[in-house]
C-alpha positions in Angstrom: -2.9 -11.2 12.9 -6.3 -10.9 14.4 -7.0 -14.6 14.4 -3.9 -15.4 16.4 -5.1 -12.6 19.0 -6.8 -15.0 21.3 -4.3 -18.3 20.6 -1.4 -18.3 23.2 2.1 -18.8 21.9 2.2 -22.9 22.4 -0.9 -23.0 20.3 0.5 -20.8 17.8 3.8 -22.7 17.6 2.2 -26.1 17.2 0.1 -24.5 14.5 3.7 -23.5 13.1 4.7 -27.2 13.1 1.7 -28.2 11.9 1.4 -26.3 8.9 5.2 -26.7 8.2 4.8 -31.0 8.5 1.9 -30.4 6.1 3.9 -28.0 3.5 6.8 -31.1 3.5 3.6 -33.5 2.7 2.6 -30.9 -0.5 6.3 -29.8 -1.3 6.8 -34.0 -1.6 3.9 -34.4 -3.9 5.2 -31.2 -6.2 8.5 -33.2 -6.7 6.9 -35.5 -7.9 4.9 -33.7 -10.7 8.4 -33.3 -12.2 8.9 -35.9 -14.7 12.4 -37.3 -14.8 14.3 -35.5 -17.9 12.1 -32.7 -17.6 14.6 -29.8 -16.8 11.7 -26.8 -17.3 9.2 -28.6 -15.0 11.9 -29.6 -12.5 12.8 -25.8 -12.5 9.5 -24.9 -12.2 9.0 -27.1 -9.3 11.9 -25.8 -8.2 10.9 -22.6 -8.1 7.3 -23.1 -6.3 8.9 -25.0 -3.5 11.1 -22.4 -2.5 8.1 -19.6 -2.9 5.8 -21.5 -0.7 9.0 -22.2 1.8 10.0 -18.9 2.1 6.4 -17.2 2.4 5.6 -19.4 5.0 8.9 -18.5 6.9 8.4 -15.5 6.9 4.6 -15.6 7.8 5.6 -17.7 10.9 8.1 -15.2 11.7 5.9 -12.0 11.5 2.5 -14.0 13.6 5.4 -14.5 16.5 6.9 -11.3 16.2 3.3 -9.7 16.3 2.2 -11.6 19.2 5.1 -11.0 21.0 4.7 -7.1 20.5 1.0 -7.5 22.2 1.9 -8.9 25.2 4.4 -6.4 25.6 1.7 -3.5 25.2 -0.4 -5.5 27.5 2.2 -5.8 30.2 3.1 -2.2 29.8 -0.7 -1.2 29.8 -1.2 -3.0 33.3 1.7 -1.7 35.1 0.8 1.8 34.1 -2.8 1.3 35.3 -1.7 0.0 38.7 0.9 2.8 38.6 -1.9 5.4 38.5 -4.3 3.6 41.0 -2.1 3.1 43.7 -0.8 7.0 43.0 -4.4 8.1 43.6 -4.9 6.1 47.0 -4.0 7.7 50.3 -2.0 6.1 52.8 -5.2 4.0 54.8 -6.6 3.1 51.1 -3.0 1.3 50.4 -3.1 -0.2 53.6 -6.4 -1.9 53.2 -5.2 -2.6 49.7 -2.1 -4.5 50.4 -3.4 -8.2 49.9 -4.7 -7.0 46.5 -1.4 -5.3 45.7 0.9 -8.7 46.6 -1.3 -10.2 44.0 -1.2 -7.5 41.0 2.6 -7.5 42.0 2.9 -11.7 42.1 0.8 -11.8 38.5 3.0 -8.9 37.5 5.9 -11.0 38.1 4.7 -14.0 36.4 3.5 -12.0 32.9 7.3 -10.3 33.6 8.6 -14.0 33.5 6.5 -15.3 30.8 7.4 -12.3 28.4 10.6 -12.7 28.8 10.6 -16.5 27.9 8.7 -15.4 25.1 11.1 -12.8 24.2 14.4 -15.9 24.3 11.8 -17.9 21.7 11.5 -15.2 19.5 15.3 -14.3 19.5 15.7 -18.0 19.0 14.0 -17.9 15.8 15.0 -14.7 14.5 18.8 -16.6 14.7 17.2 -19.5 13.1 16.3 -17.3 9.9 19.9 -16.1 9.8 20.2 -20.1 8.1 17.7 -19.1 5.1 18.4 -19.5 1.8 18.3 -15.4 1.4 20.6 -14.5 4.2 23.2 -16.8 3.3 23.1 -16.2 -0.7 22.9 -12.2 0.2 26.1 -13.4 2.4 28.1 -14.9 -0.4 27.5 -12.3 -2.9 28.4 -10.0 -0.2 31.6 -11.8 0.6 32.5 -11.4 -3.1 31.7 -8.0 -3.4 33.8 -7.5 -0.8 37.3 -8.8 -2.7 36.5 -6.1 -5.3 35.7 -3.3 -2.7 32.3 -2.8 -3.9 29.6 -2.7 -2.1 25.5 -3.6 -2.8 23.6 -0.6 -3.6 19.8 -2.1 -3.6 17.4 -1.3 -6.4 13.6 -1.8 -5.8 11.7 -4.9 -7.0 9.4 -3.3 -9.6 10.0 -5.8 -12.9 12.3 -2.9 -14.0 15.2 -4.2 -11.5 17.7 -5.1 -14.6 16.8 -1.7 -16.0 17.6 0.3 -13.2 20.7 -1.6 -12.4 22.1 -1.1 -15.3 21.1 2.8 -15.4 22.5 3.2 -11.6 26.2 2.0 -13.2 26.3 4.0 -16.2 25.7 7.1 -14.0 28.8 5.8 -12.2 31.1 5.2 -15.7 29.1 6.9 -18.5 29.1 3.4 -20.5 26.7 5.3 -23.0 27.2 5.1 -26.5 27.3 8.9 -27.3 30.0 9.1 -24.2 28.1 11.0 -21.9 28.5 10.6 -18.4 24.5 10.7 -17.5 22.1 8.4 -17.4 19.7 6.7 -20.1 16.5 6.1 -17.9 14.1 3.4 -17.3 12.1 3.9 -20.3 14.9 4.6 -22.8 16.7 1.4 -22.0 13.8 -0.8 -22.3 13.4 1.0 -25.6 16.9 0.0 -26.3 17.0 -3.4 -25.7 13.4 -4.2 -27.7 14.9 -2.1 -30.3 18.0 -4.3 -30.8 16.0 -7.7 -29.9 13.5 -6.7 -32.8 16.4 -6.0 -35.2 18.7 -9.3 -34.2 15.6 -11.7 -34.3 17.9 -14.2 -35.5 20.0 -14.5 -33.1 17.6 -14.1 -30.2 15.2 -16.5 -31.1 15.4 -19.8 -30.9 16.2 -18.9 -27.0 13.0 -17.4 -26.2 10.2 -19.9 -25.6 6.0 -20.1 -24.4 6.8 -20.3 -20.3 3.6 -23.0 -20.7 4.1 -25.5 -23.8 8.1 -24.7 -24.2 7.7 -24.4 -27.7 10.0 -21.6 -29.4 8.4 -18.5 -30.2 6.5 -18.0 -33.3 8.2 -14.5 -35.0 4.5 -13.0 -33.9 4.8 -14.0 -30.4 8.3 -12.7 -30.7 7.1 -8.8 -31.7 4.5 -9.1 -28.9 7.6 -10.0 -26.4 9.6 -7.1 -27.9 7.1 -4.9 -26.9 6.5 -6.0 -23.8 9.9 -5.4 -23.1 9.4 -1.7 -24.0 6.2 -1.0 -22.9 5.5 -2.9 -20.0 6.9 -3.8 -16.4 8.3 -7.3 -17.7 11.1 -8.7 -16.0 14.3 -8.9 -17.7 16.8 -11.8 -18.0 19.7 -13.1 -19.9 18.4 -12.4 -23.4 17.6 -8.5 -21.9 21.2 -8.8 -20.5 22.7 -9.6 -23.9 20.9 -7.0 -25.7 21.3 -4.3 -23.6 25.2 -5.4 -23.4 25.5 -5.1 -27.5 23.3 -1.7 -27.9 25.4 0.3 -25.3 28.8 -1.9 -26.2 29.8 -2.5 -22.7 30.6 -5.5 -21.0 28.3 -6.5 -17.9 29.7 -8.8 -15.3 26.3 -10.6 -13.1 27.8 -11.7 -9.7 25.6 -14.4 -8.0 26.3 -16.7 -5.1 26.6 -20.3 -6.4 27.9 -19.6 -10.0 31.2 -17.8 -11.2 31.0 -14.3 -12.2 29.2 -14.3 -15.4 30.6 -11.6 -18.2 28.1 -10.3 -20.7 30.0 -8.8 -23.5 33.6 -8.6 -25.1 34.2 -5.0 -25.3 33.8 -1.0 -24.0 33.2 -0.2 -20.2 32.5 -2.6 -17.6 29.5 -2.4 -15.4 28.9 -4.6 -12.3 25.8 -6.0 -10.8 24.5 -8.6 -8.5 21.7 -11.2 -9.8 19.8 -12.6 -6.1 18.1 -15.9 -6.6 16.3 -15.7 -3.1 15.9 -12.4 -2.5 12.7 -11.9 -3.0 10.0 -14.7 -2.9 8.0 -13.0 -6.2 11.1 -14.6 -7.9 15.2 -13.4 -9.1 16.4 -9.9 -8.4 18.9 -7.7 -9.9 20.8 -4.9 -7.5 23.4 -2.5 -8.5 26.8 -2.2 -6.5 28.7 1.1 -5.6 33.2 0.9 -4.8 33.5 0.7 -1.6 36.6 0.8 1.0 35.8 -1.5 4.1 36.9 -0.8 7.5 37.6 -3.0 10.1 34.3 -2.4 12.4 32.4 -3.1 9.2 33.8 -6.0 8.5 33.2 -7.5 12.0 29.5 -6.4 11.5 28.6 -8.1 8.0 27.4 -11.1 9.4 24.8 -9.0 11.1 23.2 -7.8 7.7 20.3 -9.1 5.6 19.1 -11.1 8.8 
């Protein structure tokens, strides 16, 4: 934030509008990259639109929140020096001091003004974000989570977030194959599901294709993306999801905000998790959910979470 430490907040929020007129002007010319028919470029697009969107949001947020923090610690820092001069004068120094003091106190007044002005903007955007496309998703899938009384327990966005969803439920219902109520581990169920991918290729392949050309995977490029899957922080998707479904014979339902509950699987225990489109902006996010009996306060609070 050092090279906003000098702007004051109208410069920085024409800079805002600025850059944001100029991001429509780029986010324009990227639609129109995407050839009509093309569903993988269009989702591409897609994709890169709402990456830029949401990194600049948040950018924009976080140079007004930090400006707004400094002129607080400057205001504070005045006062406290005036405090202690004035402290250390004796009576005949304050009089003689008084014009002096009418003006610290009169540009006291106007920082006092000016901060709190600043303050209202900053509260003004901060209810702005509430409208994002990652509040109001997280709100949905929330609201659904809800009717089931479960509740979101987050898992970290590492590339293992399928993984560790999935482990976090079958310590909850011991979905494992042997019956055991404990868990399988990171590394064992990425072991698992490139195990089972490398011996169903059949049925696995013609879905998995190069992210660049589109073409399906050659049966060399799909070993190298089995062990990827085992050996490496790769993110996981549908074809993880079925994989992992039919080696541990559960059934996995994937809540998300705009589609009906998907269900992964036909038979054994059910595990629940939540797939977040927006979440993050490096890309989709998996989280695990806990059962959960609401009370009344909380419910009057959830529109105050994810803001």
């Amino acid at each position: 934030m050092d090279q906003n430490s000098n702007n004051t907040e109208e410069e920085i929020v024409q800079r805002h509008r600025k850059e944001k007129k100029e991001l429509q002007a780029k986010i324009q010319a990227l639609k129109k990259t995407a050839t009509k028919g093309d569903k993988k470029k269009k989702k591409e697009v897609s994709e890169e639109i709402l990456k830029l969107e949401t990194d600049q949001e948040k950018r924009h947020s976080d140079e007004l929140s930090a400006f707004n923090a400094q002129n607080v610690n400057d205001v504070t820092a005045t006062l406290d020096s005036i405090s202690l001069e004035e402290a250390g004068k004796g009576s005949e120094e304050v009089k003689q001091c008084e014009g002096r003091v009418s003006k610290a106190q009169r540009r006291r007044e106007k920082k006092a003004i000016e901060l709190k002005e600043r303050q209202q903007r900053i509260s003004q955007q901060e209810a702005d974000n509430k409208l994002g496309v990652r509040h109001l998703e997280t709100k949905k899938i929330k609201q659904i989570l809800k009717e089931r009384n479960l509740k979101l327990n987050e898992i970290p966005s590492d590339g293992n977030c399928l993984y560790n969803a999935i482990d976090d439920q079958l310590k909850q219902c011991g979905a494992n194959m042997d019956g055991s109520s404990k868990s399988r581990g990171l590394a064992a169920l990425r072991q698992l599901a490139s195990g089972y991918l490398k011996q169903n290729m059949a049925g696995f392949l013609p879905f998995l294709s190069h992210q660049d050309t589109g073409d399906t995977f050659t049966e060399e490029q799909y070993a190298e993306y089995c062990d990827k899957v085992a050996n490496t922080t790769a993110w996981a998707g549908q074809v993880e999801l079925t994989a992992l479904s039919k080696a541990l014979n559960c059934r996995i339902d994937v809540i998300q905000a705009e589609s009906p509950v998907l269900r992964v699987g036909e038979s054994g225990p059910l595990l629940t998790i939540t797939f977040h489109r927006h979440m993050y902006s490096l890309g989709a996010h998996y989280n695990s959910v806990r059962p959960h009996q609401y009370t009344d306060q909380e419910e009057e609070g959830e529109d105050e979470a994810f803001t």
